[in-house]
C-alpha positions as a Markdown table, in Angstrom:
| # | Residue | x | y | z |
|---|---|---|---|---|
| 1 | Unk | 0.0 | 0.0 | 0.0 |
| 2 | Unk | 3.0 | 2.1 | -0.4 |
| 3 | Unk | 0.7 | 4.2 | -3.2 |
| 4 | Unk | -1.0 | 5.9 | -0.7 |
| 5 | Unk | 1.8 | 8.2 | 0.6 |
| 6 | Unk | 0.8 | 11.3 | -1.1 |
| 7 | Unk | -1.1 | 13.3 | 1.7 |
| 8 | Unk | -4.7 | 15.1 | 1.2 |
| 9 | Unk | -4.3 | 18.8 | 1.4 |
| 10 | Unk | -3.0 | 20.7 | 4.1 |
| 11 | Unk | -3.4 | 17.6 | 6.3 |
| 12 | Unk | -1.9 | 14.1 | 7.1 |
| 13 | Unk | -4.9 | 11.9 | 6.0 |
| 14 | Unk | -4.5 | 9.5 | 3.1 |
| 15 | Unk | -6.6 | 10.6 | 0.1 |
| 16 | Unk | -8.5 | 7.3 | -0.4 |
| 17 | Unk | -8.9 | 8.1 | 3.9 |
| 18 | Unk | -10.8 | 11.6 | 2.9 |
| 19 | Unk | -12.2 | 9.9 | -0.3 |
| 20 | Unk | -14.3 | 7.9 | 2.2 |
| 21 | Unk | -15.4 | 10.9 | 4.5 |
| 22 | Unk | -17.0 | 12.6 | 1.3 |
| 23 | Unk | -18.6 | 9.4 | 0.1 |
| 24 | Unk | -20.2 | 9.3 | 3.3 |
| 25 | Unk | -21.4 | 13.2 | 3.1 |
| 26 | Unk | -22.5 | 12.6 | -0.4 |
| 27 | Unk | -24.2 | 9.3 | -0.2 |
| 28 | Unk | -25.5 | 9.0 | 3.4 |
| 29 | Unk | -24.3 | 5.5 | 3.1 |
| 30 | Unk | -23.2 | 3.9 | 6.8 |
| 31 | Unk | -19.6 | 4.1 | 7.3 |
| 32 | Unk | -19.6 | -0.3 | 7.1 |
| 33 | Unk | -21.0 | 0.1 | 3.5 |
| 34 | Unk | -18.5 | 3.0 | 2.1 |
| 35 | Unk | -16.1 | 0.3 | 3.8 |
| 36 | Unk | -17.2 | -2.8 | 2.4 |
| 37 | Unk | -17.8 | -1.4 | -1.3 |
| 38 | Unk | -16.5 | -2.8 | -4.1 |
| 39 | Unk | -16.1 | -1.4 | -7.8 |
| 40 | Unk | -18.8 | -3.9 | -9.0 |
| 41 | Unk | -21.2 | -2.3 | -7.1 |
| 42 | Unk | -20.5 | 1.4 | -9.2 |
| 43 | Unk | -22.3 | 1.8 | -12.1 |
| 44 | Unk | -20.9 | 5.0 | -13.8 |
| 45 | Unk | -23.2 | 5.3 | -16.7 |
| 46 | Unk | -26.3 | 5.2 | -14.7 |
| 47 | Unk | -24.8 | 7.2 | -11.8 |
| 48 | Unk | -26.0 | 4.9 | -9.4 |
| 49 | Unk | -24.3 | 2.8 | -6.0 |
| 50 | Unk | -25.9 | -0.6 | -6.2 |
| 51 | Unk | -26.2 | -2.9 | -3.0 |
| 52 | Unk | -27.5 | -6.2 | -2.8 |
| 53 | Unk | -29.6 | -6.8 | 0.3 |
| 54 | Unk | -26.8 | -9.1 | 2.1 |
| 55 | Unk | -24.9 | -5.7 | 2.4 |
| 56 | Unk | -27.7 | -3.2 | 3.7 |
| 57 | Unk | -28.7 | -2.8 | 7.4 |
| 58 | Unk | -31.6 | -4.2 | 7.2 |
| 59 | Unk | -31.2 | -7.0 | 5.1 |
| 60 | Unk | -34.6 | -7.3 | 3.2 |
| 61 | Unk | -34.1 | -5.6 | -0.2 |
| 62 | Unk | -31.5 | -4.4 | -2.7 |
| 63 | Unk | -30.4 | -0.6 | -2.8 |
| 64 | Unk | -30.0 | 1.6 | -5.5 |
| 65 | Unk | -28.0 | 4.4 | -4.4 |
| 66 | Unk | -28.3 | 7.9 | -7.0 |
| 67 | Unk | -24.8 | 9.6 | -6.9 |
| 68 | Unk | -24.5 | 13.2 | -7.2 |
| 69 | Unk | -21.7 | 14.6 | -9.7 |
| 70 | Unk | -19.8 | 15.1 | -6.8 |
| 71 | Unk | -19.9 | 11.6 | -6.3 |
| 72 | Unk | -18.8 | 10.5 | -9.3 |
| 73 | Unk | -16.0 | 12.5 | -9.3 |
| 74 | Unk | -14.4 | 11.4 | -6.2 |
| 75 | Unk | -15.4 | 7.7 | -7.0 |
| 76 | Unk | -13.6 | 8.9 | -10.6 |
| 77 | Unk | -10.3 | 10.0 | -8.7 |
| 78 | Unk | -10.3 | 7.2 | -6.3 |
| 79 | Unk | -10.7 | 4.6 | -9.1 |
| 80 | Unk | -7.1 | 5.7 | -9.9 |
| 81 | Unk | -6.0 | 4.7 | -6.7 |
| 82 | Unk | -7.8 | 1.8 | -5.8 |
| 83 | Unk | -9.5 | 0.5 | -9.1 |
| 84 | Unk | -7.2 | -2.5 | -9.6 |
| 85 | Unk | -8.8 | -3.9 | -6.1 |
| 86 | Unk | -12.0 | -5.5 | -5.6 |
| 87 | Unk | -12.8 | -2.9 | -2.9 |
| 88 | Unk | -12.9 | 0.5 | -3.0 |
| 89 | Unk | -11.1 | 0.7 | 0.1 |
| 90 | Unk | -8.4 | -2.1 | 0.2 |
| 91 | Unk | -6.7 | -2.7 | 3.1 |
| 92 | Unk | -2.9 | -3.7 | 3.7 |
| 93 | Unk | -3.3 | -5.2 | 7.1 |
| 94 | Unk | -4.3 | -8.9 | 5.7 |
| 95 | Unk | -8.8 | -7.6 | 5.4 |
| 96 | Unk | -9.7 | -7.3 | 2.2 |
| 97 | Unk | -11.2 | -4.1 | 3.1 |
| 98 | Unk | -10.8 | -1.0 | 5.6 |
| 99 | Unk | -13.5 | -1.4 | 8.8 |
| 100 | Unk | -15.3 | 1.3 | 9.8 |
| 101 | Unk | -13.2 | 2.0 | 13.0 |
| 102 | Unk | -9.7 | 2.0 | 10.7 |
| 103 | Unk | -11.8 | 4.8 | 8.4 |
| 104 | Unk | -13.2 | 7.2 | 11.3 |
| 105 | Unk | -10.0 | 7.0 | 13.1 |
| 106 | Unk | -7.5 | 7.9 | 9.9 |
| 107 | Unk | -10.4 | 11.2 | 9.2 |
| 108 | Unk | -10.6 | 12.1 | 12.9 |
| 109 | Unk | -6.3 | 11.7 | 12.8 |
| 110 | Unk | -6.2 | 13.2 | 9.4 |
| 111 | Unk | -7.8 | 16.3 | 9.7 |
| 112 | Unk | -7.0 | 17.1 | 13.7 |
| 113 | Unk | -10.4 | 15.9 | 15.1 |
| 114 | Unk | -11.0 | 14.6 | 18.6 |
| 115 | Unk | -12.7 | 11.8 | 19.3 |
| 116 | Unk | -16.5 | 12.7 | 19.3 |
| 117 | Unk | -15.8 | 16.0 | 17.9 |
| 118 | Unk | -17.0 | 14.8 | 14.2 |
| 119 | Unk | -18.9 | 11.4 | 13.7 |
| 120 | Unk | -20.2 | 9.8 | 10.7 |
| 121 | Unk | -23.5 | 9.4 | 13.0 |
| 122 | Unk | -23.7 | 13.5 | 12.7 |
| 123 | Unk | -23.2 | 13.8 | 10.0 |
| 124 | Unk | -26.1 | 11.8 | 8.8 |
| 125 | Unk | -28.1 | 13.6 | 11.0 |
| 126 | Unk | -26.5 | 17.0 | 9.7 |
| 127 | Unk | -28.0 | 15.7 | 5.9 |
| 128 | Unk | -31.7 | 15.2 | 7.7 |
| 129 | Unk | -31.5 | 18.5 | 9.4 |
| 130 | Unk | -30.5 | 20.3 | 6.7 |
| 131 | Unk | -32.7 | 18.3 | 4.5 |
| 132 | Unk | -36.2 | 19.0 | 6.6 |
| 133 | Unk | -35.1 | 22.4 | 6.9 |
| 134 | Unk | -35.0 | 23.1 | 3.4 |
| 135 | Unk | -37.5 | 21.5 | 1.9 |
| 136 | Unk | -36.3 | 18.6 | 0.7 |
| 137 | Unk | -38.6 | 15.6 | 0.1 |
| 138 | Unk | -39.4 | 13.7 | 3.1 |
| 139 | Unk | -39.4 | 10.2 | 2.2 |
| 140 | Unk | -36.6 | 10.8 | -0.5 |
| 141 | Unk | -34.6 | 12.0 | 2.5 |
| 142 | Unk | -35.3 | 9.1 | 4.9 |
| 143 | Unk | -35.0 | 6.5 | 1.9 |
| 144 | Unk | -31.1 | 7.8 | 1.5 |
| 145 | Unk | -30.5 | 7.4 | 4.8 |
| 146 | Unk | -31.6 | 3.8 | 4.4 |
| 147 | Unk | -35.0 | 4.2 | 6.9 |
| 148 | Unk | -37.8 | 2.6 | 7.0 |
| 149 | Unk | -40.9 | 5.0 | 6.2 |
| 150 | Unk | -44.3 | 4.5 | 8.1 |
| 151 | Unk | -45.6 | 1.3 | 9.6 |
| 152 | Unk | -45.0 | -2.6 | 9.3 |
| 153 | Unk | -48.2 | -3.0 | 6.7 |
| 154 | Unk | -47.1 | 0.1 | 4.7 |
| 155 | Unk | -44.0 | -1.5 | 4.2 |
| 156 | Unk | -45.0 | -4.3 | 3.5 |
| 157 | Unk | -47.0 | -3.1 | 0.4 |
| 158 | Unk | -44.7 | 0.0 | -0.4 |
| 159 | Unk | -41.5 | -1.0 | -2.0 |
| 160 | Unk | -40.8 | 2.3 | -3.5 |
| 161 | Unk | -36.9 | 3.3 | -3.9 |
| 162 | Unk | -38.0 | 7.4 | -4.6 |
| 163 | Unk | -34.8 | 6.8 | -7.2 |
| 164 | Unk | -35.7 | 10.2 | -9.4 |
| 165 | Unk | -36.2 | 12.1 | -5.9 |
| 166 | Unk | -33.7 | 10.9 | -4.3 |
| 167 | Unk | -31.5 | 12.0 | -7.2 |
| 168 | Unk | -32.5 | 15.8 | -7.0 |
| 169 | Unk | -31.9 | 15.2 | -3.1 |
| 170 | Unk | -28.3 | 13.8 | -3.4 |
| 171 | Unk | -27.7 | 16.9 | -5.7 |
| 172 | Unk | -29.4 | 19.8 | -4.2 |
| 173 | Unk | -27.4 | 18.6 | -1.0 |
| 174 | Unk | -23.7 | 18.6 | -2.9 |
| 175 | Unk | -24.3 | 21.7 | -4.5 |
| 176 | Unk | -25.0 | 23.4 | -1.0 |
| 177 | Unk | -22.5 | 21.3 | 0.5 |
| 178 | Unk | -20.0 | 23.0 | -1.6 |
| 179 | Unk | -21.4 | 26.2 | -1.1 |
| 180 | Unk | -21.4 | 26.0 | 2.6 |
| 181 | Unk | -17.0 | 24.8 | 1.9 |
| 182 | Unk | -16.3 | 28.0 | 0.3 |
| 183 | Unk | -18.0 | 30.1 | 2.7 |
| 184 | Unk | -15.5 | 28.6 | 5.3 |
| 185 | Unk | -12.7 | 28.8 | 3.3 |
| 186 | Unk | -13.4 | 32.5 | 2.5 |
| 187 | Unk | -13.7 | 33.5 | 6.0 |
| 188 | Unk | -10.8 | 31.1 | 7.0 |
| 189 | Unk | -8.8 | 33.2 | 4.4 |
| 190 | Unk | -10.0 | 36.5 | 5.9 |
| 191 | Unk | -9.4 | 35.4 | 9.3 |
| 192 | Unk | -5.8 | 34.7 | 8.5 |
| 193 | Unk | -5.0 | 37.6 | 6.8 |
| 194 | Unk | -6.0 | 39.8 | 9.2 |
| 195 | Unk | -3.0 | 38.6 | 11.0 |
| 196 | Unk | -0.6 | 38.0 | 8.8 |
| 197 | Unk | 2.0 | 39.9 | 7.0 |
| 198 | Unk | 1.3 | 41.5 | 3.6 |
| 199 | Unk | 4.0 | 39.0 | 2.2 |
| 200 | Unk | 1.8 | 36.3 | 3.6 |
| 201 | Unk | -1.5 | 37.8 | 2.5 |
| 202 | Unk | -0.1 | 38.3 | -0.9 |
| 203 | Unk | 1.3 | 34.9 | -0.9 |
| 204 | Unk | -2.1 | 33.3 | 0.0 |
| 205 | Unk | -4.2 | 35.5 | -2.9 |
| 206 | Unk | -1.8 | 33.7 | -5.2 |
């Protein structure tokens, strides 16, 4: 696993590491599923993250999981990295793949996080906050997160995947996660500058 020296930018994390922190923002996907995915789930053409039911919490039914363009082009630059495997995230230790304590433990190292301070749990939640709050489809928004919607005998009958909602869902929420990234980043920038040197400032418009 030597290949994965190169470090993510500006911290210590491993890109496939970050790769898998983003995939989780983007897809809502459990941090056991990012783990356990394989390339021959990934269907580029039809932008979509297939699961058989073996591989889903629940266990009862196949998932079809719509990727935002962001998605697809992490899943793009981590395919450079880790395409000749049959996971996603390989791992060196003997697994054939990463576990979910190996991945939240190289993010939490990765980008200075304490323990607690950012979980994969939150940020789920942060994607049905944010989601409810702005309007998003309800049951799109609880089907990406892999929930169950309404009683035993609804679900029972209703075996609806919401696949074309769920794909404006996925998108609206990349597009403002991005949005929401450069507004930190611009007030990051403005914070710094106010204390550094005009060689620095200059130095960091560049």
């Amino acid at each position: 696993m030597e290949d994965y020296k190169p470090k993510y930018k500006g911290t210590k994390a491993l890109p496939y590491t970050i790769y898998g922190l983003w995939l989780v923002l983007y897809t809502m996907k459990r941090p056991h599923e990012v783990c356990e995915g394989k390339w021959s789930e990934i269907d580029f053409e039809q932008k979509l993250w297939r699961k058989d039911a073996e591989s889903t919490k629940t266990g009862l039914e196949n998932d079809e999981c719509p990727l935002s363009e962001q998605a697809l082009k992490v899943l793009t630059e981590l395919h450079k990295i880790t395409g000749d495997f049959e996971y996603m995230f390989p791992s060196g230790a003997g697994n054939l793949h990463i576990v979910p304590e190996t991945l939240r433990k190289m993010i939490l190292e990765g980008l200075g996080y304490s323990v607690g301070e950012l979980t994969t749990h939150g940020l789920r939640g942060m994607f049905s906050t944010t989601g409810n709050e702005l309007g998003y489809n309800f049951k799109a928004v609880e089907k990406q997160l892999s929930h169950n919607i309404g009683n035993e005998v609804s679900q029972a009958y209703n075996h609806a995947k919401y696949l074309r909602m769920r794909r404006q869902v996925v998108q609206k929420y990349a597009d403002w996660l991005h949005v929401q990234a450069n507004k930190a980043r611009k007030r990051k920038k403005h914070t710094s500058s106010e204390h550094d040197s005009p060689e620095q400032v200059n130095c960091i418009a560049v």
